[in-house]
C-alpha positions in Angstrom: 15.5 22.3 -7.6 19.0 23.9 -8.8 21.6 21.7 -9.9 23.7 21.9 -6.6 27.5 21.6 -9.2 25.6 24.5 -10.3 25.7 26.8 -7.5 29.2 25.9 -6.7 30.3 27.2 -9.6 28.5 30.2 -9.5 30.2 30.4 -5.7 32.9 29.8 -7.3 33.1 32.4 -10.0 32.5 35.6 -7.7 34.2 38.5 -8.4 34.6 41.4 -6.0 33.7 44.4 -6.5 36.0 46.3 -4.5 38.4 44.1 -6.5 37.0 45.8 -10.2 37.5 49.0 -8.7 40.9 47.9 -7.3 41.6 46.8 -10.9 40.5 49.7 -12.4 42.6 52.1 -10.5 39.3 54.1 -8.8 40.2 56.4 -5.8 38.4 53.6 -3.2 35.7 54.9 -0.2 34.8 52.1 2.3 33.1 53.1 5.7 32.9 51.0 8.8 29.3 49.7 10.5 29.5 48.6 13.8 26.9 45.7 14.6 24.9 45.7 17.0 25.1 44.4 21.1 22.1 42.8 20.1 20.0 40.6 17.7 18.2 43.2 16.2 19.8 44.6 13.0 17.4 47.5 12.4 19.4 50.2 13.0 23.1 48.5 11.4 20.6 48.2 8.4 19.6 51.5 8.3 22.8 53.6 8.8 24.0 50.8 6.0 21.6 52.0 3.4 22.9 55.9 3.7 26.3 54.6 2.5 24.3 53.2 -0.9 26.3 54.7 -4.0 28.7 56.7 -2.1 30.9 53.8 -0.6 32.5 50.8 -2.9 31.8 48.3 0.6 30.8 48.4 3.9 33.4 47.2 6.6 31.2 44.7 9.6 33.7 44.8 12.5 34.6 42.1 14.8 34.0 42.9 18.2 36.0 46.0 18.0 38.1 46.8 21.2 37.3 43.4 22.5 33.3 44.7 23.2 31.1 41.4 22.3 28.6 42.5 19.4 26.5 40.5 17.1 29.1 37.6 14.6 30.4 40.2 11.5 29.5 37.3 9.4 26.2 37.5 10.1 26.4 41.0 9.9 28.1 41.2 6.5 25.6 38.9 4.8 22.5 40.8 5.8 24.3 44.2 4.9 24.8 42.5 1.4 21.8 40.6 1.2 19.5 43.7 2.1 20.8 46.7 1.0 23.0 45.5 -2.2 26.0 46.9 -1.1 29.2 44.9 -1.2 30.4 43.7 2.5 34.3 43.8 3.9 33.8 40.9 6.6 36.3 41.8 9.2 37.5 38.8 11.2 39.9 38.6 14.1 42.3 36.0 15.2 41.2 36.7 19.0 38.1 34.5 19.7 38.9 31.4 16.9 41.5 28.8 16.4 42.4 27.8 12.8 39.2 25.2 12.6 37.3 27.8 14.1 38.9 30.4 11.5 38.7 28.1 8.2 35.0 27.6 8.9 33.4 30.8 9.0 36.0 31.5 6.0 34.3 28.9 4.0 31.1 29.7 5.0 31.7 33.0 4.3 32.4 32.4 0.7 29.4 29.7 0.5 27.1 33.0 1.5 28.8 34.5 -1.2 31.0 37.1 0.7 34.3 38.1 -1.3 36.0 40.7 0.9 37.4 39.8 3.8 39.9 41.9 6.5 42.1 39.9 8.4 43.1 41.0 11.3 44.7 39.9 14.8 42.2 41.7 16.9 42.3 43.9 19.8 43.4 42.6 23.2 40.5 41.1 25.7 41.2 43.2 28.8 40.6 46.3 26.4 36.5 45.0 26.3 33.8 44.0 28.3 34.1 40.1 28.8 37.7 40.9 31.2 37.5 37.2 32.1 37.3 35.8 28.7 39.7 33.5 27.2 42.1 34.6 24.5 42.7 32.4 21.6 45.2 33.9 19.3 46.3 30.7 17.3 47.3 32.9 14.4 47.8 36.1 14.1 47.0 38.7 10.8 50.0 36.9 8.5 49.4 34.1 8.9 45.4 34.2 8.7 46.4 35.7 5.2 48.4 32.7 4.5 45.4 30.3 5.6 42.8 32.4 3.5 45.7 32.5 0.5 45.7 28.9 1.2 41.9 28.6 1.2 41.8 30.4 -2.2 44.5 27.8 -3.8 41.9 24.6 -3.1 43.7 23.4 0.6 43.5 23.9 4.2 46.0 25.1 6.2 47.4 21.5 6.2 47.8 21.5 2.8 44.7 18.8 2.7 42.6 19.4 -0.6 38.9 21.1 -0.1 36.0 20.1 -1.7 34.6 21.0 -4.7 38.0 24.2 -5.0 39.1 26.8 -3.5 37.5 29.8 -2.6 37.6 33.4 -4.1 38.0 35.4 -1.3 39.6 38.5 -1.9 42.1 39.6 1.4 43.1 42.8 3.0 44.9 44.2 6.0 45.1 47.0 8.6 48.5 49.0 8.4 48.9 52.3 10.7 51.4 54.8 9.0 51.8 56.2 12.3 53.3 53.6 14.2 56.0 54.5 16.8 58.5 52.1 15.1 59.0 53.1 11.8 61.2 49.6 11.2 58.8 47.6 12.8 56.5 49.2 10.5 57.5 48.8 7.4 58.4 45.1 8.9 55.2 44.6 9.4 53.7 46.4 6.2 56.2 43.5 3.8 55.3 40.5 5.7 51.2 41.1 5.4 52.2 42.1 1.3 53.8 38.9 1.1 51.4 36.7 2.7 48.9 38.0 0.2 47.0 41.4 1.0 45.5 42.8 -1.9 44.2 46.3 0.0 45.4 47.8 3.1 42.9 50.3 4.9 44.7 52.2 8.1 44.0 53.1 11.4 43.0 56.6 12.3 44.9 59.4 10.6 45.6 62.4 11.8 49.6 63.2 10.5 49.3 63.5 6.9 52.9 63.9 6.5 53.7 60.4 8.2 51.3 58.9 6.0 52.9 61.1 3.3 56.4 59.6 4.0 54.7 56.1 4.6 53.2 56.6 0.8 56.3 57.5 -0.6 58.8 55.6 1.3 57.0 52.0 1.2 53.3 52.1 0.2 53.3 53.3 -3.0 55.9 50.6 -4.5 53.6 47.9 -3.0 51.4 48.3 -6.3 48.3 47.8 -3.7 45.8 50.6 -2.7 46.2 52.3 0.9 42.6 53.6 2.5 43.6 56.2 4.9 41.3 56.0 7.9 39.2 59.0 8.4 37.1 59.3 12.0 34.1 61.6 12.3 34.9 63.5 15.6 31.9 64.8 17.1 33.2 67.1 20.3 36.2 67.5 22.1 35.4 65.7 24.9 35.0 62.7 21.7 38.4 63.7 20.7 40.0 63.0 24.6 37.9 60.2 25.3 39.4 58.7 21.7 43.1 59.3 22.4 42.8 57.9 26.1 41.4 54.7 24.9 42.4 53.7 21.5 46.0 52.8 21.7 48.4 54.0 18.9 46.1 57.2 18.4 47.3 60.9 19.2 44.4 63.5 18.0 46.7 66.6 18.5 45.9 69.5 20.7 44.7 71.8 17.6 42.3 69.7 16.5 40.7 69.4 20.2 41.1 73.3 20.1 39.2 73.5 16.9 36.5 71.0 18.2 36.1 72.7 21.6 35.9 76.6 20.3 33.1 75.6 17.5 29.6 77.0 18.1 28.3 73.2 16.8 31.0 70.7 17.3 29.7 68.1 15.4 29.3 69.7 12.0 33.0 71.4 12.7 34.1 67.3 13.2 32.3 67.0 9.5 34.1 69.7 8.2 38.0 68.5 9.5 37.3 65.4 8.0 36.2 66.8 4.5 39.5 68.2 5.1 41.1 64.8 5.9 39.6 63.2 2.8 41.2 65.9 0.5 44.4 65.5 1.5 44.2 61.6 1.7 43.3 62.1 -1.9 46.1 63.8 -2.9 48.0 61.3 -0.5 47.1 57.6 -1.1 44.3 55.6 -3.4 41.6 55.5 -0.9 39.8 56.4 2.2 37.8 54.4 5.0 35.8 56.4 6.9 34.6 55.6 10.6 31.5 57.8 12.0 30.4 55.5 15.1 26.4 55.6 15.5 26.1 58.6 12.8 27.2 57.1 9.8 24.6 59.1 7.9 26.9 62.0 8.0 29.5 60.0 5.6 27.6 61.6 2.7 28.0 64.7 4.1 31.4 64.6 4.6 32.4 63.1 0.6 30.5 66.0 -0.4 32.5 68.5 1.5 35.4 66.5 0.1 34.3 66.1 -3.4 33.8 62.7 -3.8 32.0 62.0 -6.7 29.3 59.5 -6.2 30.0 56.0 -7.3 28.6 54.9 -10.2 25.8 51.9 -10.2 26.7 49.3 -12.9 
Protein backbone atom coordinates (compact mmCIF):
# COMPACT_ATOMS: atom_id res chain seq x y z
CA UNK A 1 0.00 0.00 0.00
CA UNK A 2 1.35 3.76 -0.76
CA UNK A 3 2.48 5.76 2.03
CA UNK A 4 -0.72 7.93 2.29
CA UNK A 5 2.10 11.48 3.52
CA UNK A 6 3.15 10.19 0.26
CA UNK A 7 0.38 11.03 -2.01
CA UNK A 8 -0.24 14.19 -0.29
CA UNK A 9 2.72 15.45 -1.25
CA UNK A 10 2.62 14.40 -4.66
CA UNK A 11 -1.12 16.29 -4.48
CA UNK A 12 0.53 18.64 -3.23
CA UNK A 13 3.35 19.36 -5.73
CA UNK A 14 1.08 19.57 -8.94
CA UNK A 15 1.87 21.95 -11.42
CA UNK A 16 -0.44 23.12 -14.14
CA UNK A 17 0.10 22.88 -17.28
CA UNK A 18 -1.81 25.70 -18.58
CA UNK A 19 0.30 27.35 -15.86
CA UNK A 20 3.96 26.22 -17.81
CA UNK A 21 2.51 27.57 -20.84
CA UNK A 22 1.29 30.66 -19.00
CA UNK A 23 4.87 30.93 -17.69
CA UNK A 24 6.40 30.45 -20.80
CA UNK A 25 4.58 33.16 -22.69
CA UNK A 26 2.81 30.52 -25.37
CA UNK A 27 -0.10 32.04 -27.40
CA UNK A 28 -2.87 29.72 -25.10
CA UNK A 29 -5.92 27.56 -27.09
CA UNK A 30 -8.48 26.10 -24.62
CA UNK A 31 -11.94 24.90 -25.97
CA UNK A 32 -15.13 24.37 -24.04
CA UNK A 33 -17.03 20.65 -23.63
CA UNK A 34 -20.28 20.70 -22.49
CA UNK A 35 -21.22 17.54 -20.33
CA UNK A 36 -23.77 15.65 -20.76
CA UNK A 37 -27.90 15.83 -19.55
CA UNK A 38 -27.04 12.45 -18.70
CA UNK A 39 -24.70 9.81 -16.97
CA UNK A 40 -23.23 8.55 -19.86
CA UNK A 41 -19.96 10.33 -20.82
CA UNK A 42 -19.46 8.66 -24.23
CA UNK A 43 -19.92 11.24 -26.40
CA UNK A 44 -18.19 14.38 -23.88
CA UNK A 45 -15.23 11.70 -24.11
CA UNK A 46 -15.16 11.50 -27.54
CA UNK A 47 -15.46 15.07 -28.86
CA UNK A 48 -12.72 15.49 -25.84
CA UNK A 49 -10.18 13.30 -27.56
CA UNK A 50 -10.35 15.50 -31.07
CA UNK A 51 -9.00 18.42 -28.96
CA UNK A 52 -5.76 16.03 -28.11
CA UNK A 53 -2.49 18.20 -29.06
CA UNK A 54 -4.25 21.03 -30.39
CA UNK A 55 -5.74 22.59 -27.11
CA UNK A 56 -3.47 23.40 -23.80
CA UNK A 57 -7.02 22.27 -21.55
CA UNK A 58 -10.38 21.44 -21.96
CA UNK A 59 -12.96 23.80 -20.18
CA UNK A 60 -16.11 21.24 -18.30
CA UNK A 61 -18.92 23.82 -17.87
CA UNK A 62 -21.24 24.14 -15.02
CA UNK A 63 -24.63 23.98 -15.98
CA UNK A 64 -24.23 26.58 -18.51
CA UNK A 65 -27.38 29.01 -18.86
CA UNK A 66 -28.73 27.41 -15.68
CA UNK A 67 -29.63 23.94 -17.89
CA UNK A 68 -28.88 20.98 -15.24
CA UNK A 69 -26.00 18.66 -16.79
CA UNK A 70 -23.83 16.01 -15.40
CA UNK A 71 -21.31 17.81 -11.91
CA UNK A 72 -18.11 19.50 -14.07
CA UNK A 73 -16.16 17.89 -11.45
CA UNK A 74 -16.96 14.71 -12.42
CA UNK A 75 -16.65 15.73 -15.83
CA UNK A 76 -13.20 17.23 -15.56
CA UNK A 77 -11.71 14.21 -13.88
CA UNK A 78 -12.78 11.76 -16.46
CA UNK A 79 -11.70 14.27 -19.38
CA UNK A 80 -8.19 14.13 -17.52
CA UNK A 81 -8.20 10.81 -16.43
CA UNK A 82 -9.16 9.30 -20.00
CA UNK A 83 -7.86 11.21 -22.55
CA UNK A 84 -4.67 12.94 -20.84
CA UNK A 85 -5.63 16.19 -21.53
CA UNK A 86 -5.40 18.85 -18.81
CA UNK A 87 -9.06 19.94 -17.42
CA UNK A 88 -10.34 23.78 -16.66
CA UNK A 89 -13.12 22.73 -13.98
CA UNK A 90 -15.55 25.51 -14.27
CA UNK A 91 -17.59 26.10 -11.06
CA UNK A 92 -20.34 28.51 -10.34
CA UNK A 93 -21.42 30.27 -7.28
CA UNK A 94 -25.22 29.55 -8.29
CA UNK A 95 -26.09 26.07 -6.81
CA UNK A 96 -23.30 26.02 -3.60
CA UNK A 97 -22.82 27.89 -0.53
CA UNK A 98 -19.19 28.32 0.73
CA UNK A 99 -19.10 24.63 2.52
CA UNK A 100 -20.70 23.47 -0.45
CA UNK A 101 -17.94 25.55 -2.64
CA UNK A 102 -14.71 24.65 -0.39
CA UNK A 103 -15.56 20.95 -0.74
CA UNK A 104 -15.66 20.16 -4.28
CA UNK A 105 -12.56 22.66 -4.32
CA UNK A 106 -10.72 20.33 -2.16
CA UNK A 107 -11.76 17.45 -3.71
CA UNK A 108 -11.03 18.82 -6.74
CA UNK A 109 -7.36 19.20 -5.95
CA UNK A 110 -7.34 15.57 -4.06
CA UNK A 111 -8.45 14.17 -7.75
CA UNK A 112 -5.63 16.09 -8.83
CA UNK A 113 -7.37 18.84 -10.85
CA UNK A 114 -5.17 22.23 -11.04
CA UNK A 115 -7.32 24.57 -13.23
CA UNK A 116 -10.19 25.87 -11.99
CA UNK A 117 -12.72 28.91 -13.53
CA UNK A 118 -14.54 30.66 -11.04
CA UNK A 119 -17.42 32.03 -11.97
CA UNK A 120 -20.84 33.49 -10.54
CA UNK A 121 -22.96 31.60 -12.83
CA UNK A 122 -25.88 32.34 -15.04
CA UNK A 123 -29.18 33.20 -13.51
CA UNK A 124 -31.89 30.14 -12.77
CA UNK A 125 -34.85 31.49 -14.71
CA UNK A 126 -32.49 31.47 -17.85
CA UNK A 127 -32.56 27.27 -17.52
CA UNK A 128 -34.74 24.43 -17.19
CA UNK A 129 -35.24 23.90 -13.33
CA UNK A 130 -37.48 27.66 -13.27
CA UNK A 131 -38.48 26.68 -9.76
CA UNK A 132 -35.13 25.96 -8.37
CA UNK A 133 -33.57 27.70 -5.55
CA UNK A 134 -30.77 30.18 -6.09
CA UNK A 135 -27.87 30.07 -3.76
CA UNK A 136 -25.41 32.80 -4.61
CA UNK A 137 -23.44 33.03 -1.18
CA UNK A 138 -20.45 34.33 -3.10
CA UNK A 139 -20.10 35.56 -6.14
CA UNK A 140 -16.75 35.29 -8.73
CA UNK A 141 -14.34 37.63 -6.37
CA UNK A 142 -14.88 36.48 -3.75
CA UNK A 143 -14.82 32.53 -4.77
CA UNK A 144 -11.22 33.77 -5.95
CA UNK A 145 -10.58 34.91 -2.60
CA UNK A 146 -11.78 31.57 -0.90
CA UNK A 147 -9.72 29.36 -3.61
CA UNK A 148 -6.68 32.04 -2.94
CA UNK A 149 -7.46 31.34 0.52
CA UNK A 150 -7.55 27.53 -0.01
CA UNK A 151 -4.11 27.74 -1.80
CA UNK A 152 -2.52 29.62 1.37
CA UNK A 153 -3.36 26.40 3.86
CA UNK A 154 -6.96 28.05 5.40
CA UNK A 155 -10.59 28.09 4.82
CA UNK A 156 -12.47 30.97 4.30
CA UNK A 157 -12.46 31.51 8.05
CA UNK A 158 -9.10 31.73 8.24
CA UNK A 159 -9.19 28.07 10.07
CA UNK A 160 -5.90 25.97 9.05
CA UNK A 161 -6.58 22.80 6.54
CA UNK A 162 -5.09 19.74 6.88
CA UNK A 163 -2.18 18.46 5.71
CA UNK A 164 -1.60 22.44 3.37
CA UNK A 165 -3.01 24.19 1.06
CA UNK A 166 -3.94 23.36 -2.24
CA UNK A 167 -2.38 24.19 -5.64
CA UNK A 168 -5.08 25.23 -7.54
CA UNK A 169 -4.42 27.46 -10.16
CA UNK A 170 -7.55 30.31 -10.66
CA UNK A 171 -9.01 32.04 -13.65
CA UNK A 172 -11.99 34.29 -14.59
CA UNK A 173 -14.45 35.25 -17.25
CA UNK A 174 -14.07 38.96 -18.43
CA UNK A 175 -16.34 40.24 -21.53
CA UNK A 176 -14.44 43.17 -23.45
CA UNK A 177 -17.69 44.02 -24.68
CA UNK A 178 -19.64 45.03 -21.81
CA UNK A 179 -22.07 47.98 -22.14
CA UNK A 180 -20.35 49.78 -19.16
CA UNK A 181 -16.98 50.30 -19.97
CA UNK A 182 -16.41 51.59 -16.12
CA UNK A 183 -18.05 48.86 -14.76
CA UNK A 184 -15.87 46.89 -16.75
CA UNK A 185 -12.69 47.68 -16.08
CA UNK A 186 -14.22 47.74 -12.35
CA UNK A 187 -14.94 44.49 -12.57
CA UNK A 188 -11.77 43.36 -14.63
CA UNK A 189 -9.34 45.03 -11.23
CA UNK A 190 -11.25 43.51 -8.58
CA UNK A 191 -11.14 39.66 -10.05
CA UNK A 192 -7.00 40.64 -10.79
CA UNK A 193 -6.82 41.46 -7.34
CA UNK A 194 -8.56 38.74 -5.76
CA UNK A 195 -6.09 36.47 -7.53
CA UNK A 196 -6.87 35.45 -11.35
CA UNK A 197 -4.08 34.15 -13.03
CA UNK A 198 -5.99 33.78 -16.71
CA UNK A 199 -8.94 35.43 -17.97
CA UNK A 200 -10.85 33.71 -20.99
CA UNK A 201 -13.88 36.04 -22.43
CA UNK A 202 -17.16 35.67 -23.45
CA UNK A 203 -18.12 35.60 -27.12
CA UNK A 204 -16.21 38.01 -29.40
CA UNK A 205 -17.33 39.40 -32.19
CA UNK A 206 -15.88 43.48 -32.05
CA UNK A 207 -12.29 43.06 -32.30
CA UNK A 208 -11.78 46.64 -31.89
CA UNK A 209 -13.48 46.66 -28.31
CA UNK A 210 -11.34 43.93 -27.41
CA UNK A 211 -8.55 45.85 -29.10
CA UNK A 212 -9.13 48.92 -26.86
CA UNK A 213 -9.88 46.48 -23.86
CA UNK A 214 -6.21 44.97 -24.66
CA UNK A 215 -4.64 48.18 -24.77
CA UNK A 216 -6.46 50.22 -22.37
CA UNK A 217 -6.52 47.65 -19.31
CA UNK A 218 -5.70 44.00 -20.22
CA UNK A 219 -2.38 44.15 -21.43
CA UNK A 220 -0.85 45.97 -18.18
CA UNK A 221 -2.48 43.19 -16.03
CA UNK A 222 0.69 40.97 -16.99
CA UNK A 223 -2.05 38.01 -17.24
CA UNK A 224 -3.05 36.24 -20.50
CA UNK A 225 -6.59 37.20 -22.09
CA UNK A 226 -8.34 34.07 -24.21
CA UNK A 227 -10.66 35.80 -26.56
CA UNK A 228 -13.79 33.66 -26.92
CA UNK A 229 -14.32 32.31 -30.36
CA UNK A 230 -17.93 30.47 -31.12
CA UNK A 231 -18.30 28.15 -34.10
CA UNK A 232 -21.61 29.51 -35.75
CA UNK A 233 -23.20 26.95 -37.77
CA UNK A 234 -26.32 28.83 -39.69
CA UNK A 235 -27.96 31.94 -39.46
CA UNK A 236 -30.76 30.84 -37.89
CA UNK A 237 -27.68 29.69 -35.04
CA UNK A 238 -26.54 33.15 -35.23
CA UNK A 239 -30.37 34.70 -34.17
CA UNK A 240 -31.24 32.05 -31.94
CA UNK A 241 -27.57 33.06 -30.10
CA UNK A 242 -28.10 36.80 -29.86
CA UNK A 243 -31.81 36.30 -28.60
CA UNK A 244 -30.74 34.18 -25.80
CA UNK A 245 -27.35 34.76 -24.53
CA UNK A 246 -27.41 38.01 -22.81
CA UNK A 247 -24.51 40.58 -23.41
CA UNK A 248 -24.04 39.06 -27.05
CA UNK A 249 -24.66 41.09 -30.35
CA UNK A 250 -23.56 38.79 -33.61
CA UNK A 251 -23.96 41.81 -36.08
CA UNK A 252 -26.09 41.74 -39.13
CA UNK A 253 -23.02 40.96 -41.55
CA UNK A 254 -22.01 38.16 -40.11
CA UNK A 255 -25.82 36.65 -40.16
CA UNK A 256 -25.58 37.94 -43.92
CA UNK A 257 -22.55 36.02 -44.46
CA UNK A 258 -24.01 32.86 -42.68
CA UNK A 259 -27.37 33.05 -44.44
CA UNK A 260 -25.93 33.66 -48.35
CA UNK A 261 -23.27 30.58 -47.95
CA UNK A 262 -24.00 27.53 -50.16
CA UNK A 263 -22.84 25.39 -46.77
CA UNK A 264 -23.33 27.47 -43.69
CA UNK A 265 -21.46 25.44 -41.44
CA UNK A 266 -18.07 25.28 -43.09
CA UNK A 267 -18.64 29.33 -43.85
CA UNK A 268 -19.14 29.52 -39.61
CA UNK A 269 -15.50 27.46 -39.75
CA UNK A 270 -14.13 29.78 -41.95
CA UNK A 271 -15.26 33.41 -39.88
CA UNK A 272 -13.83 31.93 -36.94
CA UNK A 273 -10.39 30.97 -38.54
CA UNK A 274 -10.83 34.57 -39.12
CA UNK A 275 -11.56 35.32 -35.47
CA UNK A 276 -8.56 33.44 -34.29
CA UNK A 277 -6.23 35.52 -36.47
CA UNK A 278 -7.06 38.52 -35.39
CA UNK A 279 -7.32 37.46 -31.66
CA UNK A 280 -3.79 36.56 -32.28
CA UNK A 281 -2.61 39.60 -33.32
CA UNK A 282 -4.96 40.96 -30.40
CA UNK A 283 -4.49 39.18 -26.99
CA UNK A 284 -2.37 35.94 -25.76
CA UNK A 285 -5.02 33.40 -26.27
CA UNK A 286 -8.17 32.02 -27.58
CA UNK A 287 -11.06 29.68 -26.18
CA UNK A 288 -13.00 28.34 -28.52
CA UNK A 289 -16.72 27.15 -28.12
CA UNK A 290 -18.27 24.67 -30.93
CA UNK A 291 -21.47 23.19 -29.05
CA UNK A 292 -21.95 19.35 -30.04
CA UNK A 293 -19.29 19.64 -32.99
CA UNK A 294 -16.19 20.20 -31.30
CA UNK A 295 -14.41 18.13 -33.77
CA UNK A 296 -14.30 21.01 -36.04
CA UNK A 297 -11.88 23.00 -33.51
CA UNK A 298 -8.99 21.34 -35.52
CA UNK A 299 -10.33 22.48 -38.41
CA UNK A 300 -10.72 25.85 -37.50
CA UNK A 301 -6.73 26.24 -35.81
CA UNK A 302 -5.68 25.05 -39.08
CA UNK A 303 -7.46 27.65 -41.08
CA UNK A 304 -6.02 29.93 -38.41
CA UNK A 305 -2.58 28.66 -38.25
CA UNK A 306 -2.28 27.39 -35.07
CA UNK A 307 0.52 25.33 -34.76
CA UNK A 308 -0.13 22.13 -32.98
CA UNK A 309 0.93 21.92 -29.39
CA UNK A 310 3.72 20.24 -28.64
CA UNK A 311 3.61 16.79 -26.38
CA UNK A 312 6.26 16.91 -23.62
Amino acid sequence: MANPSNQSDQVKSTTSLLGQAIADRKFLVTAEVAPPKGSDPFHMLEQARQLKGRVHAINLTDSSRAVMAMSPLAASVLVQQQTGIEAVYQLACRDRNRIALQGDLLGASALGLCNILALTGDPVKSGDHKDAKSVFDLESVRLLKLIAKLNQGIDINEKQLANGGTNLLAGAAVDPQLGSWSGLVRRFERKLEAGAQFFQSQLITDFDRLDKFMHEVGNASGKPILAGIFLLKSAKNARFINKYVPGVNIPDSIIDRLAQAEQPLQEGIAIAAEQVKMAKDICQGVHLMAIKTEHLIPQILDLAGVEPIAQD
